[in-house]
C-alpha positions as CSV (number, residue, x, y, z in Angstrom):
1,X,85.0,-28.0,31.1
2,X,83.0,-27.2,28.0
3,X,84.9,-26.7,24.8
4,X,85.2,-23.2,23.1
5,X,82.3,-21.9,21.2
6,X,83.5,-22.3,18.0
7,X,82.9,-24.3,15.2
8,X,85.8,-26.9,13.8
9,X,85.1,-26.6,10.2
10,X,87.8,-24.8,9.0
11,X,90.0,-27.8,10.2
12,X,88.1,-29.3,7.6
13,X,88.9,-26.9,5.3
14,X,92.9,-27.7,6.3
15,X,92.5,-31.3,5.5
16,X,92.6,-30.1,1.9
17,X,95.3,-27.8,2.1
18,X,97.5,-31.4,4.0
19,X,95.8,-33.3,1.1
20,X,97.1,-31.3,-2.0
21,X,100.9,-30.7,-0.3
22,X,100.8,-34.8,-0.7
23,X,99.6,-35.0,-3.9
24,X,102.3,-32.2,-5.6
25,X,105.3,-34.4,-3.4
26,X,104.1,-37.3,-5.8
27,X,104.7,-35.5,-8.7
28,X,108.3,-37.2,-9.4
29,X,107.9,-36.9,-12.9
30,X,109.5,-33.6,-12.7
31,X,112.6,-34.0,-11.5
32,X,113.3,-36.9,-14.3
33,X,115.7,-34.2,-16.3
34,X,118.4,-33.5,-12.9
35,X,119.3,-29.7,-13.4
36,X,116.4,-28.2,-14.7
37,X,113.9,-25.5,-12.9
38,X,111.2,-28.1,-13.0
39,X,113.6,-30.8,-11.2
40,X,114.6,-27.7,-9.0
41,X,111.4,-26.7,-7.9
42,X,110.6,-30.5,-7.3
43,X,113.7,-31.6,-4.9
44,X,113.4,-28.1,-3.2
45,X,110.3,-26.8,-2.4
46,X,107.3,-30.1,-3.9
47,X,109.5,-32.8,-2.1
48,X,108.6,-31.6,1.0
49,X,104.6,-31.8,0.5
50,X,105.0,-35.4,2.4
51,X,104.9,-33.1,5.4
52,X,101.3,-33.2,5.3
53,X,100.9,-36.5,6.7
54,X,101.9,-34.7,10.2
55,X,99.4,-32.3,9.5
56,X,96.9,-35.3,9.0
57,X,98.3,-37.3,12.6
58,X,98.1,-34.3,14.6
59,X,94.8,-33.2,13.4
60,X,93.5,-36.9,13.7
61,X,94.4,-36.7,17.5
62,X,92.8,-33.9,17.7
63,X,89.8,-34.5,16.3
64,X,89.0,-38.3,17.6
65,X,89.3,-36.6,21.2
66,X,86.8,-34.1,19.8
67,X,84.4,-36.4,19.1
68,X,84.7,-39.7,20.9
69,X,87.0,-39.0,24.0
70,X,84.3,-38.2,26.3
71,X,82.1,-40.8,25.3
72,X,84.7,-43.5,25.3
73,X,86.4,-42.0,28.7
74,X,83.0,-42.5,30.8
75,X,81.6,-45.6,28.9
76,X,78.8,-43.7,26.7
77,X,80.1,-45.1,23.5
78,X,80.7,-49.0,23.5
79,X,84.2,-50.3,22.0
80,X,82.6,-52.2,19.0
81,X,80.6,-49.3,18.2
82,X,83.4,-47.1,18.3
83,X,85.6,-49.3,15.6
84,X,83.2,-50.2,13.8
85,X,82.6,-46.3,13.0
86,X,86.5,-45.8,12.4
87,X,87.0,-49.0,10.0
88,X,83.6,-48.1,8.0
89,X,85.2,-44.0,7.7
90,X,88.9,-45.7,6.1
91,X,89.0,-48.9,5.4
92,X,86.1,-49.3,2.0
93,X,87.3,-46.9,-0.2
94,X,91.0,-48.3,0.5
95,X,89.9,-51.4,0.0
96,X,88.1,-50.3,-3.5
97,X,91.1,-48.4,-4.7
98,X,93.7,-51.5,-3.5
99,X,92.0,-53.7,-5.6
100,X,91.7,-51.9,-8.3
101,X,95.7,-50.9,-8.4
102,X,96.3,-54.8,-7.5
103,X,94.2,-55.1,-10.6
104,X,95.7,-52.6,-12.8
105,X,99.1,-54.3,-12.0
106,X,97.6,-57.7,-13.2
107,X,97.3,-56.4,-16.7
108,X,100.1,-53.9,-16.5
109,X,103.0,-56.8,-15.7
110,X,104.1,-53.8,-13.4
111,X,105.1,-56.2,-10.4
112,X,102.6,-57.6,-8.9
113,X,103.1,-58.0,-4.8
114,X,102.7,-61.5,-3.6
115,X,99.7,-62.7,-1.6
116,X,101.2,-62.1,1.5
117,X,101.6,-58.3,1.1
118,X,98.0,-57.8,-0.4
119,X,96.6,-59.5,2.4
120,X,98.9,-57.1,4.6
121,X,97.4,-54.3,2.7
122,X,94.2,-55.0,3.1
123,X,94.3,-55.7,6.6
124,X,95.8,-52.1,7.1
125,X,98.7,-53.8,8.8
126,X,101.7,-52.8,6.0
127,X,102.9,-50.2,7.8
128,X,104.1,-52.2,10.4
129,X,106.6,-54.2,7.5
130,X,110.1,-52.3,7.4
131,X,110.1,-53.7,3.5
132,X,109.2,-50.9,1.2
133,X,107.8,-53.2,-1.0
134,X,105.1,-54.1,1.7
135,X,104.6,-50.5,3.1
136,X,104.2,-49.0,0.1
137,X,102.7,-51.7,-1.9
138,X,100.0,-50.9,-4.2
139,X,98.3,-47.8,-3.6
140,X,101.1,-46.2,-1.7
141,X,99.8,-43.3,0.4
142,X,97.7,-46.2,2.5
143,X,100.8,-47.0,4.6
144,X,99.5,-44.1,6.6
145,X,96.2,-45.6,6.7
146,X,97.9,-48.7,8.4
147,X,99.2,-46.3,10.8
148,X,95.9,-44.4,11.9
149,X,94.6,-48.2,12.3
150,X,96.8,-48.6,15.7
151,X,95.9,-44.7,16.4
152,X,92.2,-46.1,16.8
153,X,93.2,-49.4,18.4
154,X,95.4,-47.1,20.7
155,X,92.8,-44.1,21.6
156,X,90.3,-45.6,23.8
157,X,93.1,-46.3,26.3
158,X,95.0,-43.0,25.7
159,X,91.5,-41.2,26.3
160,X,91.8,-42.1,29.9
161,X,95.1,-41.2,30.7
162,X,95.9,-38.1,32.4
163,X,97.3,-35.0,30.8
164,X,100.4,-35.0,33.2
165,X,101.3,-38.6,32.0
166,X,100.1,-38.2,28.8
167,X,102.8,-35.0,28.2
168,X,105.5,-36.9,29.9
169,X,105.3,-39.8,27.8
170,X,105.1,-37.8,23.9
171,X,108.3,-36.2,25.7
172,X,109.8,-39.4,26.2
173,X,108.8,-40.7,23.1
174,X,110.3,-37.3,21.4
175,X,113.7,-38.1,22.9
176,X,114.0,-41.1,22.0
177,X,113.1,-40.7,18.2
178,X,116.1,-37.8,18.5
179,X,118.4,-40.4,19.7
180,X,117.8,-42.6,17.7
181,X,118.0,-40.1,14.5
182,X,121.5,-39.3,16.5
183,X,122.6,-43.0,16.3
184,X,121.5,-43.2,13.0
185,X,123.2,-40.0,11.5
186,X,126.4,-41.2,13.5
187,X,125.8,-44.4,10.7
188,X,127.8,-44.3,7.7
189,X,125.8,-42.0,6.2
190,X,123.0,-42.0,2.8
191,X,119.8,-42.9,2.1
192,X,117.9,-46.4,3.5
193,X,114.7,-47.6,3.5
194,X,115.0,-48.9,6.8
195,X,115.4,-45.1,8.1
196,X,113.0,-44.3,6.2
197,X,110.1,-47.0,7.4
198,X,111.7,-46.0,11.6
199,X,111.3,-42.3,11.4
200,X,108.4,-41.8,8.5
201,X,106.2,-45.0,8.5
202,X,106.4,-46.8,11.7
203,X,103.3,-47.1,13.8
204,X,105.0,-46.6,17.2
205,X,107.0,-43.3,16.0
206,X,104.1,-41.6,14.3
207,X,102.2,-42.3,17.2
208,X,103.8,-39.2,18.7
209,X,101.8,-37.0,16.2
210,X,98.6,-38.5,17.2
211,X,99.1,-37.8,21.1
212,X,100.5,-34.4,20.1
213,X,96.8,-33.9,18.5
214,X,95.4,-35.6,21.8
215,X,97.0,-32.7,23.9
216,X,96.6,-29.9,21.6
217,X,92.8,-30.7,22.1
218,X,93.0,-30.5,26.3
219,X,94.7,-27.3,26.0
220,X,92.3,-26.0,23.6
221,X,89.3,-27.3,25.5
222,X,90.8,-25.6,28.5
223,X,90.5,-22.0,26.8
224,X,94.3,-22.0,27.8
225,X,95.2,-21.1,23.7
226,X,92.7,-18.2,23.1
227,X,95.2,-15.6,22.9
228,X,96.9,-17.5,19.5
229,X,93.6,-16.6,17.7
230,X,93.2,-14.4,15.2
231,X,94.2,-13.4,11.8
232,X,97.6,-12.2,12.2
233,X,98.5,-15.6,14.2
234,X,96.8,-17.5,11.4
235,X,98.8,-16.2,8.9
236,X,101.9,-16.9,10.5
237,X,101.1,-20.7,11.3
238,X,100.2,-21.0,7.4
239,X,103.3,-19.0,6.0
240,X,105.5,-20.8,8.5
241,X,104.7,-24.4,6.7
242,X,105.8,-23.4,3.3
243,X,109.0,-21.3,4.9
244,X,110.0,-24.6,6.5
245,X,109.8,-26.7,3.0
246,X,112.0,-24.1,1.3
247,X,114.3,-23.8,4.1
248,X,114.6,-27.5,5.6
249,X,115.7,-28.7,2.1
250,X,118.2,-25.3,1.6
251,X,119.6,-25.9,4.3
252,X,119.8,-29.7,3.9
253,X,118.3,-31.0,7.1
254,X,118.9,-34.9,7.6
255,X,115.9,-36.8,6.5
256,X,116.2,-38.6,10.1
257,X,114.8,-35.4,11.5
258,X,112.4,-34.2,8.7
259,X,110.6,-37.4,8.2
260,X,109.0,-36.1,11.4
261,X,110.5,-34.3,14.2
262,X,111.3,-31.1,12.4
263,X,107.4,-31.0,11.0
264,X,105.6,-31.6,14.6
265,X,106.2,-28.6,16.3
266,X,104.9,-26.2,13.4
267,X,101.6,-28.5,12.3
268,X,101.0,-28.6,16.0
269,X,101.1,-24.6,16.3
270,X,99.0,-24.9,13.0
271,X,96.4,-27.1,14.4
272,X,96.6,-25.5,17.7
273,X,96.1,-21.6,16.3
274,X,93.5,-22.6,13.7
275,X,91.3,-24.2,16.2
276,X,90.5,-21.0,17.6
277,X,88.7,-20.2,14.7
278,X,88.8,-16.6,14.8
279,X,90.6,-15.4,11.9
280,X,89.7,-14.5,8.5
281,X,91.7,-17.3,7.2
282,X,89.6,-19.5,9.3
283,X,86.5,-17.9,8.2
284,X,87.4,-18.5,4.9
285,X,88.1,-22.1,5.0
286,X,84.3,-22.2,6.7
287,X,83.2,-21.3,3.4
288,X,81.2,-23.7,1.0
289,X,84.2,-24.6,-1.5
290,X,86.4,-25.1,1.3
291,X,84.5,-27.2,3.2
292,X,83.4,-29.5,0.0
293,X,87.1,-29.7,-1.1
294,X,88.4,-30.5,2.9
295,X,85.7,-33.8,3.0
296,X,86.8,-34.6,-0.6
297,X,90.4,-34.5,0.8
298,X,90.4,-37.8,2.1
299,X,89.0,-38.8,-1.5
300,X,92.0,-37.3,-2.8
301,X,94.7,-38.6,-0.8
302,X,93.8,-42.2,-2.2
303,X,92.7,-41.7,-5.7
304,X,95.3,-39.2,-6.9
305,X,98.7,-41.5,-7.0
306,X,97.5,-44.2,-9.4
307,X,96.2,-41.3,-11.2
308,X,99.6,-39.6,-11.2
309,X,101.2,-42.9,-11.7
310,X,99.3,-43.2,-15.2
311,X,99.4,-40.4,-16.6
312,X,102.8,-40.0,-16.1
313,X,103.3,-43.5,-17.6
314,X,101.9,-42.3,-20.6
315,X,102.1,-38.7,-20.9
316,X,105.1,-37.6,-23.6
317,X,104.4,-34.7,-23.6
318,X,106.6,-31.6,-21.4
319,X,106.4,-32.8,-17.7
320,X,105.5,-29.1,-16.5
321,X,102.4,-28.8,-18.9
322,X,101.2,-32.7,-16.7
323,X,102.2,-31.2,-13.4
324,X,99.7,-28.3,-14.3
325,X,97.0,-30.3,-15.4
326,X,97.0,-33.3,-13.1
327,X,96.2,-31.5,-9.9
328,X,92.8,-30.3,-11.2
329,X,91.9,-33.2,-12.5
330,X,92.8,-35.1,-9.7
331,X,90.8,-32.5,-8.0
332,X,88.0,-33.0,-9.9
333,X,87.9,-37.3,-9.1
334,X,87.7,-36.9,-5.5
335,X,85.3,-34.4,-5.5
336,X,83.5,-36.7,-7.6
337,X,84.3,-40.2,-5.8
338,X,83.1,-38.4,-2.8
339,X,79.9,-36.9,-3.7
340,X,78.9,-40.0,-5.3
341,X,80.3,-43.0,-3.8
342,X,82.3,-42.0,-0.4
343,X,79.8,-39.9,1.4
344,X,76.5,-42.4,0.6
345,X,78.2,-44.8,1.3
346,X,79.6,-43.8,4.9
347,X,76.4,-42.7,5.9
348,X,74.6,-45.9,5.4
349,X,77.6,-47.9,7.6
350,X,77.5,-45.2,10.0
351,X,73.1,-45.6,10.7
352,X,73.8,-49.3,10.4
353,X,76.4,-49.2,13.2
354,X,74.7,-47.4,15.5
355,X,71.4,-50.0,14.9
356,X,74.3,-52.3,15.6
357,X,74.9,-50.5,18.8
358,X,71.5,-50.4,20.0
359,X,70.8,-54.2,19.5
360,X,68.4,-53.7,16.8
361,X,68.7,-56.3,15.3
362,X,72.3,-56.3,15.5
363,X,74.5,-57.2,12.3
364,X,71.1,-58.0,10.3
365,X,69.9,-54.8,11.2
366,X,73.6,-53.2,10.0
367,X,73.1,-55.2,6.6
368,X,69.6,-54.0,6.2
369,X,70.7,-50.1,6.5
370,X,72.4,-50.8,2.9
371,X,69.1,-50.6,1.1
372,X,67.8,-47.4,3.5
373,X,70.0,-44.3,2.9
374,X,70.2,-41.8,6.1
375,X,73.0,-40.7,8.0
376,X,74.1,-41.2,11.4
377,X,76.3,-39.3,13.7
378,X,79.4,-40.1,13.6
């Protein structure tokens, strides 16, 4: 069955929204004087911005079904050709901005991680270390990069199962990430990084999210979500996300269940209702600004913690005033980073690995579309 008549862009558009929560749940710095509105507003409502990495793993399901399931499911698209696209659209502007906190650390004395972990890190396999200090090393938002690494190892297998199966097993895999949160708050109780790497970081868990995405995307092909459409439902799903971070931290829900669980259902409904695209949010987020900012996003999610890391390092000044001015700026980089190095750059690996895929030349032919810009589908 042919997919709904609609364009996808304003999922694009999302990717921003997902993007900037992230960035404002970095902005510790605030709640460094406890009591305060600042710290307040910080541990309540900013905290919770980490949600958007649901958003991102849902939508990532989604989307890779979008575009490559068909193609992988009956053979269209070869295997190599297929990673080679998804490592070329992560892994060299991780690599870039790795290096260049790994590099920043050097000089700094701030801790440099051992060999071991860098080579983790750039091998997108850190995620897979329970140790914070390898997860999270250097530029920390990348764990999550680590993770969509074994969504794209995992998808070309997942493509071809069935819907039936595929539901039955993100409902097993949903119970048993609630029992183990069970077993975990029947545990003495308090924070640990080990609960923290099972139910936020770990490959297998988050992998939920990404078949999540992987279903919302047969329903939606299927025409079977039509009736979410519109502006009214649109609304809802987007006032719903910022509800939930107020009231999840009010109401003090264990992490074990808002690392993930508690997120899934509503960035589900939110990816779900905005594919419809027929709102006037969603016609909005089509819009030119929009659009730019939602491909920048993924500029944004890697450039803006060293940032916020420095400035706040240095910055003396009244916390509130950096917390103002830092998003902008940050903003401002990505846009930048993408325009000028991000989006040249993917489009020359993306023609060279489709010359790759068509035997011209193979891998000669890949490092020869370096020097000839053009872009490729992707």
């Amino acid at each position: 069955m042919q997919a709904p008549p609609v364009t996808l862009g304003q999922l694009t558009g999302l990717r921003f929204v997902a993007a900037f929560a992230v960035l404002l749940s970095h902005l510790e710095f605030l709640a460094a004087e406890p009591g305060s509105r600042a710290a307040w507003l910080y541990e309540t409502v900013l905290r919770q911005g980490y949600c958007g990495v649901s958003f991102f793993y849902v939508l990532s399901g989604f989307i890779l079904s979008q575009a490559y399931g068909d193609r992988l499911a009956d053979g269209a698209l070869r295997l190599r050709t297929y990673f080679l696209l998804r490592i070329c659209r992560i892994a060299p502007l991780h690599w870039i901005m790795a290096l260049l906190f790994a590099g920043w650390l050097a000089v700094s004395a701030g801790g440099m991680p051992g060999g071991g972990t860098i080579a983790l890190n750039l091998a997108l396999l850190h995620a897979w270390v329970p140790d914070p200090d390898v997860h999270y090393s250097l530029n920390g938002p990348s764990w999550s990069l680590s993770d969509e690494m074994f969504f794209y190892a995992a998808f070309p297998w997942l493509c071809r199962v069935r819907g039936r199966r595929l539901a039955w097993g993100l409902a097993c895999g949903v119970l048993l990430i609630a029992a183990l949160a069970a077993v975990s708050l029947a545990g003495p109780g308090g924070y640990s990084p080990q609960a923290e790497w099972l139910f936020y970081v770990a490959p297998p868990v988050r992998l939920v999210d990404f078949v999540a995405g992987m279903l919302l995307h047969r329903i939606w092909r299927a025409g079977s979500a039509r009736r979410l459409g519109g502006t009214g439902a649109e609304l809802g799903a987007a006032l719903a996300i910022p509800a939930a971070m107020l009231g999840f931290s009010l109401l003090a829900v264990p992490m074990e269940v808002r690392w993930q669980l508690a997120w899934l259902p509503l960035m589900a409904l939110a990816v779900l209702v905005f594919a419809q695209g027929t709102g006037a949010l969603s016609h909005l987020l089509r819009g030119r600004w929009p659009m730019l900012l939602g491909e920048a996003s993924f500029a944004l999610y890697l450039t803006h913690r060293p940032l916020v890391t420095l400035a706040s390092r240095l910055w003396t000044g009244d916390p509130v005033l950096l917390a103002l001015a830092l998003p902008p700026v940050c903003i401002g980089i990505s846009i930048a980073v993408f325009l000028l190095f991000e989006r040249p750059l993917l489009r020359r690996l993306q023609a060279g690995a489709w010359a790759y895929d068509r035997r011209k030349g193979g891998l000669k032919a890949w490092l020869l579309s370096w020097s000839r810009p053009g872009a490729a589908p992707s």
